[in-house]
C-alpha positions as CSV (number, residue, x, y, z in Angstrom):
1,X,0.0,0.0,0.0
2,X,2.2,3.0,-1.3
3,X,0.2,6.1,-1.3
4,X,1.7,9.0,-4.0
5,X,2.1,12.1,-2.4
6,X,0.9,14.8,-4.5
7,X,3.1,17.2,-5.9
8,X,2.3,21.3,-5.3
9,X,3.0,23.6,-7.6
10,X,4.6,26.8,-6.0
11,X,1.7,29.1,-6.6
12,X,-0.5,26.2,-4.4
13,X,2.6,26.6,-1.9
14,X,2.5,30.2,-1.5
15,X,-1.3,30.3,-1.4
16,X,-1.1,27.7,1.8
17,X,1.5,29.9,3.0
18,X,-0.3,32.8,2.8
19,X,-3.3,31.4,3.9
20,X,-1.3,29.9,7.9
21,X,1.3,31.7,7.6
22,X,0.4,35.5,9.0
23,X,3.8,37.0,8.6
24,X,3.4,36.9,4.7
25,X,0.5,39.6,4.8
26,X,2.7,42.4,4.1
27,X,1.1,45.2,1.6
28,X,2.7,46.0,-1.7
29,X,3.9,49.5,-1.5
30,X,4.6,52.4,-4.1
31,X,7.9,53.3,-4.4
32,X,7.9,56.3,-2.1
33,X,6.8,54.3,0.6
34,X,9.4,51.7,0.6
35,X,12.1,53.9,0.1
36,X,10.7,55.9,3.3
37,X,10.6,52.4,5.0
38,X,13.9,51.5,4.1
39,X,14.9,54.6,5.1
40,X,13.5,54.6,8.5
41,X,14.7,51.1,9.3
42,X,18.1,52.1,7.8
43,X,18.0,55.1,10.7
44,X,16.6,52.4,13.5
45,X,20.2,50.1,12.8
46,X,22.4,52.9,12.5
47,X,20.7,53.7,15.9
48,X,21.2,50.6,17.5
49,X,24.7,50.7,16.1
50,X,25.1,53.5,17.9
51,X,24.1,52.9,21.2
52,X,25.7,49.1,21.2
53,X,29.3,51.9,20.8
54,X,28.5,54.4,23.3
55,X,25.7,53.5,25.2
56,X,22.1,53.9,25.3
57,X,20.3,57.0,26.5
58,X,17.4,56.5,29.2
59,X,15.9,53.3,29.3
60,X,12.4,54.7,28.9
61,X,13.6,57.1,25.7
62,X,15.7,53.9,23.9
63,X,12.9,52.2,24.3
64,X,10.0,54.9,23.5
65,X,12.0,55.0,20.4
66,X,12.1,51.6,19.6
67,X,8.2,51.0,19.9
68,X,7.5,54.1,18.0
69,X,9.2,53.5,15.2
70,X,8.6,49.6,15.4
71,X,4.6,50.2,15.6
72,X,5.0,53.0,12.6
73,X,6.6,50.3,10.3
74,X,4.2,48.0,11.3
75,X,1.3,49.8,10.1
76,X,2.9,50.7,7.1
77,X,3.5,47.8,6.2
78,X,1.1,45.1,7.0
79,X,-2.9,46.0,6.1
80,X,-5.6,45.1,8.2
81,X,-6.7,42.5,6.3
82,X,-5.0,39.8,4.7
83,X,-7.5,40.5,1.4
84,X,-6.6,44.1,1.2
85,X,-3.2,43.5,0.9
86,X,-3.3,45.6,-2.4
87,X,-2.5,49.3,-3.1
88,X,-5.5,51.4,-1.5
89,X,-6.6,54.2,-3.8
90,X,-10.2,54.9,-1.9
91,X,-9.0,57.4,1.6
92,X,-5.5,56.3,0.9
93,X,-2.2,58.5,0.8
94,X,0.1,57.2,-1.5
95,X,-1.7,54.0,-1.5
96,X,-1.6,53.4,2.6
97,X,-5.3,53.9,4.0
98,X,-5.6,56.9,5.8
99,X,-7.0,54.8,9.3
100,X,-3.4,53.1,8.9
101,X,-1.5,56.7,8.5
102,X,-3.4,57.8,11.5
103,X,-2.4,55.1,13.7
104,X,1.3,54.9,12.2
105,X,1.4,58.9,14.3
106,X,-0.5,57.8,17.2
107,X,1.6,54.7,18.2
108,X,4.5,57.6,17.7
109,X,3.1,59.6,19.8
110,X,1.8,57.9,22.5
111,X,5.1,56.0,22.3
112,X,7.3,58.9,22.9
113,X,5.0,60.5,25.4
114,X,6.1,58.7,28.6
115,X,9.6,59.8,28.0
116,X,8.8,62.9,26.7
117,X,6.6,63.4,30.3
118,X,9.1,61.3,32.1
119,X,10.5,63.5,35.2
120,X,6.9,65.0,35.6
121,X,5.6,61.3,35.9
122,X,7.5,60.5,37.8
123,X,6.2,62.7,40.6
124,X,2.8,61.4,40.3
125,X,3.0,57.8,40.2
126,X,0.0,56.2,40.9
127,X,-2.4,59.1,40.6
128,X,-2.5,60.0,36.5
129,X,-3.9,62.6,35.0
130,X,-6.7,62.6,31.6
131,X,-3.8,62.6,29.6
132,X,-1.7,59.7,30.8
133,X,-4.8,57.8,30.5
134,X,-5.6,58.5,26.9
135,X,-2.0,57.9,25.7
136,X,-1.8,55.1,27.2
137,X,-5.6,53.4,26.0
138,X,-3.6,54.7,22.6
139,X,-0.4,53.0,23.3
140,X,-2.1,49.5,24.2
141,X,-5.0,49.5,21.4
142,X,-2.2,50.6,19.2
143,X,0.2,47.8,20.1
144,X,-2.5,45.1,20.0
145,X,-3.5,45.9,16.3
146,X,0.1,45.5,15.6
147,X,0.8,42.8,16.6
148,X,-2.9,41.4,15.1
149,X,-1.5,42.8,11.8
150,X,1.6,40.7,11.9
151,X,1.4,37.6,14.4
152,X,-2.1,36.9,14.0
153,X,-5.2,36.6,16.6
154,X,-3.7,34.4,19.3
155,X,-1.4,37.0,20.6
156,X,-3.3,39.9,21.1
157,X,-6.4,37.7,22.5
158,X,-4.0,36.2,25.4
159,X,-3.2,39.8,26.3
160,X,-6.2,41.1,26.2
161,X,-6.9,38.0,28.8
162,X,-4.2,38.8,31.0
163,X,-5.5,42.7,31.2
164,X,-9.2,41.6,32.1
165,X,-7.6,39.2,34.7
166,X,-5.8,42.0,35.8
167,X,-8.7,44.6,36.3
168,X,-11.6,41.8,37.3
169,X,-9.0,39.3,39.3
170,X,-10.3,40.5,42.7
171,X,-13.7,39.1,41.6
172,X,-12.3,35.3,40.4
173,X,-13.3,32.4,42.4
174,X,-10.8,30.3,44.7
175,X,-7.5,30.5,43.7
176,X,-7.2,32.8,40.5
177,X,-8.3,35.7,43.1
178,X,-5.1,38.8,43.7
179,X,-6.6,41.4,46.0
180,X,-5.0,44.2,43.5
181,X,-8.0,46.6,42.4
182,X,-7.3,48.5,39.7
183,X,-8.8,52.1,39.4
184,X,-9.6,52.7,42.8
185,X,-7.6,54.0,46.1
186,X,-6.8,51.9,48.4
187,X,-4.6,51.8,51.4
188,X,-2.3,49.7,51.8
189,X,-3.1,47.7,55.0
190,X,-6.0,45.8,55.7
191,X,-8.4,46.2,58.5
């Protein structure tokens, strides 16, 4: 009983690949784009260069620096979708979707806010203000769509398990209970 194994072609090969595979969904870019992305990354090595020489500035700035431009590329270069991995022409700049553009800047920014805000942070840990709050619903929402984009679903769904265990452990039966409560003063001894 020999069975024959059949014999794929490489367009059936690619298409299971891009079908399992989510780190093949990158987008197909217009020239501009990927010189600006080659570019960037180019800068991101010769800055890592850099600080593997002479050392690397604060640890919340090297690595502000490194998520920022890390979830910039990301959005860049991977679409939403793996069907829409085409040049956008319909609310598209230079055939990237605007909603991609817009959170390309926003994981920047919210990125390079802690250690932009850093020293004045750090005199009010535990109490933040509107703003910390904001860029940092930003910075998390930003960073699970990336890594969606690129790793896939089970990712981001673990983490997003991890932060409700976080904010609703107090309320979990027996032993998956942590008396932290998140959002709310406490003091720290118990009566």
């Amino acid at each position: 009983m020999s069975e024959t194994v059949p014999h794929l072609t490489d367009a059936q090969l690619r298409a299971i690949e891009e079908e399992y595979d989510p780190e093949t969904r990158f987008r197909t870019l217009l020239p501009p784009i990927a010189t600006l992305i080659a570019v960037v990354m180019f800068l991101l090595s010769l800055y890592h260069y850099y600080t593997a020489g002479f050392g690397i500035p604060r640890s919340t700035t090297h690595r502000g620096i490194q998520m920022g431009v890390s979830l910039f590329a990301t959005f860049i270069l991977f679409s939403a979708f793996a069907s829409k991995r085409g040049v956008a022409t319909k609310f598209a700049v230079l055939g990237i979707p605007l909603p991609d553009w817009i959170l390309a800047f926003a994981g920047i920014i919210a990125s390079l806010y802690v250690p932009w805000i850093y020293d004045q942070l750090a005199f009010r840990v535990g109490n933040p203000n509107t703003l910390d709050v904001v860029m940092g619903t930003i910075l998390i929402l930003a960073l699970l769509e990336a890594v969606r984009r690129s790793m896939g679903w089970p990712l981001p769904i673990i983490a997003a398990l991890f932060m409700a265990y976080a904010y609703f452990g107090q309320s979990m039966p027996g032993i998956f209970v942590h008396p932290v409560r998140i959002g709310r003063r406490s003091s720290t001894t118990s009566t």
